[in-house]
C-alpha positions in Angstrom: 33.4 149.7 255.0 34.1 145.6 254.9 32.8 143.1 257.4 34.8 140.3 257.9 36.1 138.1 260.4 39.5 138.3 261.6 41.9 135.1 263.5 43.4 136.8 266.8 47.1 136.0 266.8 48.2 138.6 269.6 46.5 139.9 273.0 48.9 140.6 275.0 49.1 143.8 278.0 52.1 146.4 276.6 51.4 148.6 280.1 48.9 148.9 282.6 45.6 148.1 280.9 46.6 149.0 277.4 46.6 145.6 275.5 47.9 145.3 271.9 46.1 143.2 269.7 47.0 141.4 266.6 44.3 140.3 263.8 44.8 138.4 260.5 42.7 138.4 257.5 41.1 140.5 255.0 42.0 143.9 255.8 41.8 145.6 252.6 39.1 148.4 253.5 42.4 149.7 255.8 43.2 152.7 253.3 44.5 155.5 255.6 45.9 156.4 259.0 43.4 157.1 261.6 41.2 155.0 260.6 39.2 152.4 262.6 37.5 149.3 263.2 34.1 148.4 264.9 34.0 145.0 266.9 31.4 142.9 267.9 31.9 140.9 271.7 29.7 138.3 272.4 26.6 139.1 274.3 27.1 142.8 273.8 24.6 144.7 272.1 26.8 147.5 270.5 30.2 147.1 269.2 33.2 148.5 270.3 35.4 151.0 268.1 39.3 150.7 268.6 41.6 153.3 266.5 43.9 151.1 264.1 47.8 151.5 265.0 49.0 149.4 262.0 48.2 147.5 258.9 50.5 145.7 256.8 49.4 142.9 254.7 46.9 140.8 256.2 47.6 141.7 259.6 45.9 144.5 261.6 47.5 146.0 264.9 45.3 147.7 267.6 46.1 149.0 271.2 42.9 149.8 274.0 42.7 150.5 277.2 40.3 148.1 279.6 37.5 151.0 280.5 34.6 149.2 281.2 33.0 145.6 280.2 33.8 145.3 276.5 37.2 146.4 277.1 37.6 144.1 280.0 35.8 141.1 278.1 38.5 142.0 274.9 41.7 142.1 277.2 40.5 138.0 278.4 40.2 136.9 274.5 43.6 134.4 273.8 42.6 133.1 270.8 39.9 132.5 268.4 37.9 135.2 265.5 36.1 138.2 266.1 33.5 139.4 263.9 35.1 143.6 262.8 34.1 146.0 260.9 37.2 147.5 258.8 37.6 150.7 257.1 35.3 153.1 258.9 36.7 156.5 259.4 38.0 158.8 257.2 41.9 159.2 258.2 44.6 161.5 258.3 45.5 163.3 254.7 49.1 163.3 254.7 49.4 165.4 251.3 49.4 168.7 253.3 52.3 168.0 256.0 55.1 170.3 254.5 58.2 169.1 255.6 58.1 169.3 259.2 55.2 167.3 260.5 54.3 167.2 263.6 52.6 163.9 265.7 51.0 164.5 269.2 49.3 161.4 270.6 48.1 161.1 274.3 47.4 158.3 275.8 45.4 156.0 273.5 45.7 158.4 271.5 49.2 157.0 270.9 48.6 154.5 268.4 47.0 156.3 265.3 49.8 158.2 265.5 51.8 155.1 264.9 50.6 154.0 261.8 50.6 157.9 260.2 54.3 157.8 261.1 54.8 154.9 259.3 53.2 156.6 256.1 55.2 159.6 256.4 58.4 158.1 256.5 57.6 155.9 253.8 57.0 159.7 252.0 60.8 160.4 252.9 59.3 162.9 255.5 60.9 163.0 259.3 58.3 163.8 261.8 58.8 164.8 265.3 56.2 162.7 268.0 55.2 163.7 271.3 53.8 161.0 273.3 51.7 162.4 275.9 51.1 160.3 279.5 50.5 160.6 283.3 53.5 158.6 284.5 56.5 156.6 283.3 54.4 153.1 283.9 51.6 154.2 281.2 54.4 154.7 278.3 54.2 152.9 275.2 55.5 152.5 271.9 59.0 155.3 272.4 61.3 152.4 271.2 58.6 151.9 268.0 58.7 155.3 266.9 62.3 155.5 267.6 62.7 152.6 265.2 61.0 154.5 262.4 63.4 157.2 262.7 61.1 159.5 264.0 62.3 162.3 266.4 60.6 161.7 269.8 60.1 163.5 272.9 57.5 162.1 275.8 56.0 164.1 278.3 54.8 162.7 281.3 52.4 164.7 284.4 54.0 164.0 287.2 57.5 164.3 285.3 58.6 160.5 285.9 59.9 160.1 282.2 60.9 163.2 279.7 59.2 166.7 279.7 57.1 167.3 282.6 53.9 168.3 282.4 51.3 168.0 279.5 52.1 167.7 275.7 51.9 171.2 275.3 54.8 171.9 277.2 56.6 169.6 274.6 55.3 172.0 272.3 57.7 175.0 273.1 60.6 176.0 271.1 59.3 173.7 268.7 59.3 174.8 264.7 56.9 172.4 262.8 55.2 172.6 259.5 51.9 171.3 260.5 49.8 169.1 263.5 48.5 165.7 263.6 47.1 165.1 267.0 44.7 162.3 268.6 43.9 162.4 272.4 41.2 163.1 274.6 39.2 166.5 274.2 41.2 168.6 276.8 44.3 167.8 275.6 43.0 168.8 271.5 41.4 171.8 273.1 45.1 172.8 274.3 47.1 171.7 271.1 44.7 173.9 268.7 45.3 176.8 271.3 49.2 176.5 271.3 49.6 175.3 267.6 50.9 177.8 264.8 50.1 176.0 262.0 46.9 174.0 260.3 47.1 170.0 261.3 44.6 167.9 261.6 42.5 166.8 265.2 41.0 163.2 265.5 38.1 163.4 268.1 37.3 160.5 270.3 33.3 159.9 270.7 31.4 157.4 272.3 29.5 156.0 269.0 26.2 153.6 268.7 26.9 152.1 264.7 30.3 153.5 263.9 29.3 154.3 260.1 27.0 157.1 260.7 23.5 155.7 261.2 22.4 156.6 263.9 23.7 159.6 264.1 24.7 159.3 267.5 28.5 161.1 267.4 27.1 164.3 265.6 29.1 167.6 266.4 29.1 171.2 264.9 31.9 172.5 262.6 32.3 175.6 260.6 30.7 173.6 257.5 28.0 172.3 259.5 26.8 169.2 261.8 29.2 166.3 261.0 29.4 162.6 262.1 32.4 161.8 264.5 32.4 157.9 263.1 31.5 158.9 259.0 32.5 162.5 258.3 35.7 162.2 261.1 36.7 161.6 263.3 39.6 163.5 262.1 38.5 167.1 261.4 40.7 169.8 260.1 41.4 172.5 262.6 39.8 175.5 260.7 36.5 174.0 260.7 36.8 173.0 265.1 34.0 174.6 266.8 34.2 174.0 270.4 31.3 173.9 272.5 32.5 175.1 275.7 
């Protein structure tokens, strides 16, 4: 974990409330997919984790959603530094993927995904993405992971765009070597019960610190109580225990 302070370059919207931000500096603590930051707003006590989507260089990528005030205050910033702490998170491990990865992001959970397909292409590996969303308007990032050469379906709810119905239904017919999945708790609930293979599952939590103080984001696995923001928040799926 680095603090540092980073020069906003980018903040723009990239669909309906989902903004992509663009940092530059020192963003060497940036060591593995699924990683995150931790930012600091002015005036707000705690600060606000955002999943990283890229990191190349000096510059660092993200892409939120406006859900309440810090997202809302962050999606007004058009210039300036914010204060960010970097490395936090322990990643995706892609040294067990096989040949046939698999990437299922919904939602905001779209743009960890982005950054793992990056890595795995650089590995000379071809993963197939499922991008999981309510409607056509709330689509992002096909035409990016088209231009890494991945293979990539979308499903969408209401069945505006692609595969309709949830990411699951993607799923079928599908022959994969292994999961990596980020999304909101339902939708992991639903991959672990269709997947036929390990993968991996990064959890979203509300979190207080972000590097494991407070213990705050604790959850039960099979190896015992673990810290979403330290220990995770990517878990592998043999050690998932679900509480309801």
């Amino acid at each position: 974990m680095k603090q540092v302070v980073l020069s906003i370059v980018e903040n723009i919207e990239i669909a309906p409330s989902v903004y992509r931000m663009k940092l530059k500096g020192d963003i060497s603590d940036i060591t593995a997919p699924g990683q995150f930051v931790n930012i600091k707003l002015d005036g707000m006590y705690l600060r606000r984790p955002i999943s990283v989507c890229d990191a190349e260089g000096n510059t660092l990528t993200i892409i939120y959603k406006v859900v309440g005030k810090g997202t809302e205050f962050m999606s007004a910033i058009k210039g300036g530094k914010l204060d960010v702490l970097t490395g936090l998170g322990n990643g995706y491990d892609i040294s067990c993927c096989g040949d046939a990865p698999l990437l299922i992001g919904g939602g905001v959970g779209v743009p960890p995904m982005y950054m793992l397909a990056k890595k795995l292409v650089e590995k000379g590996k071809i993963p197939t993405v499922i991008l999981g969303f309510n409607t056509d308007k709330e689509v992002f990032y096909k035409k990016e992971f088209q231009d890494l050469g991945c293979n990539v379906m979308v499903s969408t709810v209401d069945g505006s765009m692609g595969i309709k119905g949830f990411v699951t239904d993607a799923m079928k017919g599908l022959t994969y070597s292994y999961i990596y999945t980020c999304g909101p708790e339902p939708m992991l609930k639903a991959v672990y019960k269709t997947s036929e293979t390990s993968g991996q599952f990064s959890f979203e939590e509300r979190m207080g610190c972000g590097f494991g103080a407070c213990m705050g984001c604790s959850c039960k696995t099979l190896y015992g109580n673990k810290r979403i923001c330290r220990d995770g928040p990517v878990l592998v799926k043999e050690e998932i225990i679900w509480e309801n």
